[in-house]
N, C-alpha and C positions, 0 to 999 in steps of 0.2 A: 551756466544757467543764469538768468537773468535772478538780482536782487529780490529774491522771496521769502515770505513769514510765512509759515503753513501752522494755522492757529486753530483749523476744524473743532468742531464739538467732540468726535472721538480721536485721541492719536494715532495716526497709521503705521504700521510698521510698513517698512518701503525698507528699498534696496537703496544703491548707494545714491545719496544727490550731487548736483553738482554743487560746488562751493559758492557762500553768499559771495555778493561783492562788497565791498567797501563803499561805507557813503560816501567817502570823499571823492570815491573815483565812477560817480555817475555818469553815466552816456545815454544817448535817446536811445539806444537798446533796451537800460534799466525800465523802462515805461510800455514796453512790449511785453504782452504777456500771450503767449500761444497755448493753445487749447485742442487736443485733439480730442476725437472719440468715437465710437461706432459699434456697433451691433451687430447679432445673430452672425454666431463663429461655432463652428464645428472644429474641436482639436484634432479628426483623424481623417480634414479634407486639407487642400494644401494652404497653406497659412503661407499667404503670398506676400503682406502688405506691411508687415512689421517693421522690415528696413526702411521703405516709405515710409513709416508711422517716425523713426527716429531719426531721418533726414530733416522732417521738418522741425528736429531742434524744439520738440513740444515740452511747456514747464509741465503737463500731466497729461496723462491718460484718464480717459475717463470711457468705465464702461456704461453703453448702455441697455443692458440687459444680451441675455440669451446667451450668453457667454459662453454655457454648453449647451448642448442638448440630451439633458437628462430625461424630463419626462419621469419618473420614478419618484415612488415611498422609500425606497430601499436606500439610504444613506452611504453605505457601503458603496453602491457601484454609482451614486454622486461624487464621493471623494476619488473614486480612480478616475472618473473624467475631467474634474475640476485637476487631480496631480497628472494627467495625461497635458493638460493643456499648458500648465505651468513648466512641463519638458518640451515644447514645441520650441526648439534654438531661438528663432528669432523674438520671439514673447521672452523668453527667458533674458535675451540680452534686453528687454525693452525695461524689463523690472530693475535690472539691474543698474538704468542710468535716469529712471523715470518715474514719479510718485502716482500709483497707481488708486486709485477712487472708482465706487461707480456704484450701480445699481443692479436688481435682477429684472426678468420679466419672466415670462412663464412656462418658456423649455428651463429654465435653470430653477426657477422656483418649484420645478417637479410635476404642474398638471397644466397639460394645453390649456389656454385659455383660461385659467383658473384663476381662484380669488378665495373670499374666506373660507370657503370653505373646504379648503385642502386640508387634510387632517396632518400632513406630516413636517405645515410648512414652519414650525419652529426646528427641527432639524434639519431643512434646508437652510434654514436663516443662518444655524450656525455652518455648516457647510461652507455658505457664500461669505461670511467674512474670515471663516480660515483661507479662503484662497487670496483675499482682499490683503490679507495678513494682520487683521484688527487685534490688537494685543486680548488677552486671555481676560483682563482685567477691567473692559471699556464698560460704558455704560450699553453700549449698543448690543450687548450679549446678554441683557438681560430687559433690555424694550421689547415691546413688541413690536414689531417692524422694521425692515431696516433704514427705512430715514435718518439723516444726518447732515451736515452740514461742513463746509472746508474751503476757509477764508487765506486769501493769498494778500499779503501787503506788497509794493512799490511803492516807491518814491513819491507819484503824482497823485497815490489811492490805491486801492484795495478793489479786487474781485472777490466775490463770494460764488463761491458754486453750492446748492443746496438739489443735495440728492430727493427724491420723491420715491417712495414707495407704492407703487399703483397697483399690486397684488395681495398682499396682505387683509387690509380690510375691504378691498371690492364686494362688492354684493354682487347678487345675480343679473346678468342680462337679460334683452328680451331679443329670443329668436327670434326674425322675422319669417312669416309663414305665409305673407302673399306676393315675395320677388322673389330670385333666385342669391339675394342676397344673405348675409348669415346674420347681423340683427338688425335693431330697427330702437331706434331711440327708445329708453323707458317714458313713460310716463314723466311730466314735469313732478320732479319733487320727490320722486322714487328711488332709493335705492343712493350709494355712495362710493368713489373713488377712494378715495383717502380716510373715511374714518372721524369721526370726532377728534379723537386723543393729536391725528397728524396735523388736523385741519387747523384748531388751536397751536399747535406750532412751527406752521406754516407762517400763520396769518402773524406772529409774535417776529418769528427770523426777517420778514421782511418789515417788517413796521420798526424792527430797529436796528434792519441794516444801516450801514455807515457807507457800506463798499458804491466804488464808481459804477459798477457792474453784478450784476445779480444773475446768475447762469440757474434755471431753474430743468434738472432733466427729471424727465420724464419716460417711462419706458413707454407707452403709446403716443400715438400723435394728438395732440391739441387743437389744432387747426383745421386739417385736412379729415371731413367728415359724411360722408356720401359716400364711402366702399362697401361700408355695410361692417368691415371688420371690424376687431376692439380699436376704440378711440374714447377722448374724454366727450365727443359727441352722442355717445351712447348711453351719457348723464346732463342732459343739456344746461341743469340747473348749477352743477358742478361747472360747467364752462363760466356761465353769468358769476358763481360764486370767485373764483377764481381772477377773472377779469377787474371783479369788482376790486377783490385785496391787491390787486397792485395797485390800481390806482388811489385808492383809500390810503395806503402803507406809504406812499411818494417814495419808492424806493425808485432810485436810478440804474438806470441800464439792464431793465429785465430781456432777458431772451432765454426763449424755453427749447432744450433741447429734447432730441425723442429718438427713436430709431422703431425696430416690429416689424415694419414692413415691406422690407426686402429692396427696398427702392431707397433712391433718396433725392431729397426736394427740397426748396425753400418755400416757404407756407408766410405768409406778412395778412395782418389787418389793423385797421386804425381802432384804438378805441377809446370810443367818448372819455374826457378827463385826461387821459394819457398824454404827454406832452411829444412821444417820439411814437415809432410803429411796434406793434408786437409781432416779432418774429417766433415763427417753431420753424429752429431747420433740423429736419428727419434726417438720418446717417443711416440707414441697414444694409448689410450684404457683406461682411468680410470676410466670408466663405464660401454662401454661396448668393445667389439674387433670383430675382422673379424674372426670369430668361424672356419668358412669352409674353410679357408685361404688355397690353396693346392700349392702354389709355382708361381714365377713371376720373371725374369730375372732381375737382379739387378750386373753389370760387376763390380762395387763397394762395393758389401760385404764384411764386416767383421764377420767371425763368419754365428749363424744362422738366422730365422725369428722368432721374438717371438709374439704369437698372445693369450697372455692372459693376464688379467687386471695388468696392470704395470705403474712405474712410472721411472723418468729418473734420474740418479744422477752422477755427477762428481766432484772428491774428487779431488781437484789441490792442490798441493803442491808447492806455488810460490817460496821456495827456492830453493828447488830441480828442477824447473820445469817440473815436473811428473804430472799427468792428469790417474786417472782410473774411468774409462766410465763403467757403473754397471746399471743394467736394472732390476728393484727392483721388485718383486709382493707383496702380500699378506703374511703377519708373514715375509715378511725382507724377502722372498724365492730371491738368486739372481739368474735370469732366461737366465744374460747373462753379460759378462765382458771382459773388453780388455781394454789394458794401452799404453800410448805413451808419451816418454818424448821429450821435447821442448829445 
């Protein structure tokens, strides 16, 4: 594994790593930093891509939500899915050579579609970071939410990946009830993603980032927002809010990762202030995908929609400041790619 400082706000208990290098014996490998990650996994469909996932030599894992498919109050039959998936061989060898991080969304957080008002999601929260393996003692087991943060050092600079919690404090949507879609933007100004308490330390994590790179995931998409499904489009003021703190923060090399949607895509737009582009690249389907997928307006694509079992990876090159965003399947197939330097 390439030269890394893993200095996150909680400590992870992880499986084994691979060993630092020596500063004296840096290589332009030490400045590559690979980044996998992906969403919506069912542990008792075939779990196809793990060996792909550690072919490509990734310093982490990172989930992006739905990890199981719980659906459930019932605690009990969350842990047998959560220790089901932790037995799937090829996951199991992935812990064991790969520092594993991530987030939930809302088949793991226990209610489709849910948000504050899940009554049982403080025992889902612990749930999710017993499988994560977050020590007994963190601060994150007694937050509310699981947000956090997990700063990687090299040689040329530091990436930051900052986890988002997008179900905990959500408030209600708004159905929509004159398309055939399921909602319809709230009202401007109504309603919140994230919460006060996260918002405040959001807006804190990146105004005194350091890092070359700022990975900010998210379990719904950012960008892509006309399906009608959950997105940060369905708080439009939360998008403006959001936009604004990065570029207010001058934090360098933000990219917003997401997964939910069964597909995956790259989503780009410019925004005022910003010195480079804002990417959300979506990862969903590592078990199963949206087979019948026939097309969906998205004014933010890059590239196509890929709707077959894939995983997410991006190869940064903190000296270079280079970033290629690669949409991986089955035997390493790449199903989709595009590159943007910072």
């Amino acid at each position: 594994m390439k030269g890394i400082l893993i200095l996150g706000l909680a400590l992870l208990a992880i499986g084994a790593c691979k060993p630092l290098k020596s500063a004296n014996t840096e290589t332009p490998d030490d400045n590559e930093f690979i980044v996998a990650f992906g969403s919506c996994n069912k542990h008792d469909m075939e779990n196809a891509l793990w060996d792909d996932v550690l072919a490509t030599n990734p310093d982490v894992w990172v989930w992006g939500g739905d990890i199981v498919y719980a659906d459930t109050d019932d605690m009990e039959k969350m842990e047998r899915m959560y220790a089901a998936q932790k037995n799937v061989p090829g996951y199991k060898k992935l812990v064991q050579e790969v520092p594993i991080i991530g987030t939930w969304d809302d088949h793991d957080y226990g209610l489709n579609d849910g948000g504050v008002e899940f009554r049982a999601k403080k025992g889902s929260q612990q749930q999710l970071l017993d499988f994560l393996g977050v020590p007994k003692d963190s601060p994150r087991r007694v937050q509310e939410g699981v947000y956090t943060s997990h700063e990687y050092a090299l040689p040329a600079g530091k990436v930051n990946i900052i986890i988002l919690d997008t179900r905990y404090f959500r408030t209600p949507l708004t159905r929509d009830t004159l398309t055939n879609k399921r909602n319809t933007p709230n009202t401007y100004g109504q309603g919140t993603i994230l919460g006060q308490k996260q918002w405040q330390w959001l807006e804190e994590e990146l105004r005194t980032s350091k890092a070359a790179f700022n990975l900010i995931l998210s379990s719904v998409q950012f960008l892509s927002d006309k399906h009608g499904f959950e997105c940060w489009g369905n708080f439009p003021h939360e998008v403006d809010r959001l936009e604004k703190t990065i570029v207010e923060s001058g934090a360098k090399g933000v990219i917003i990762l997401s997964g939910d949607r069964h597909i995956s895509e790259f989503s780009k737009t410019d925004v005022a202030g910003l010195p480079y582009p804002l990417y959300d690249f979506t990862s969903s389907g590592l078990t199963h995908v949206y087979e019948a997928f026939s097309g969906e307006e998205n004014p933010y694509r890059v590239g196509g929609v890929v709707f077959e079992k894939s995983f997410g990876l991006l190869t940064i090159d903190v000296r270079s400041k280079n970033v290629v965003f690669s949409i991986r399947g089955d035997n390493g197939k790449v199903l989709g790619q595009t590159q943007q330097s910072y």
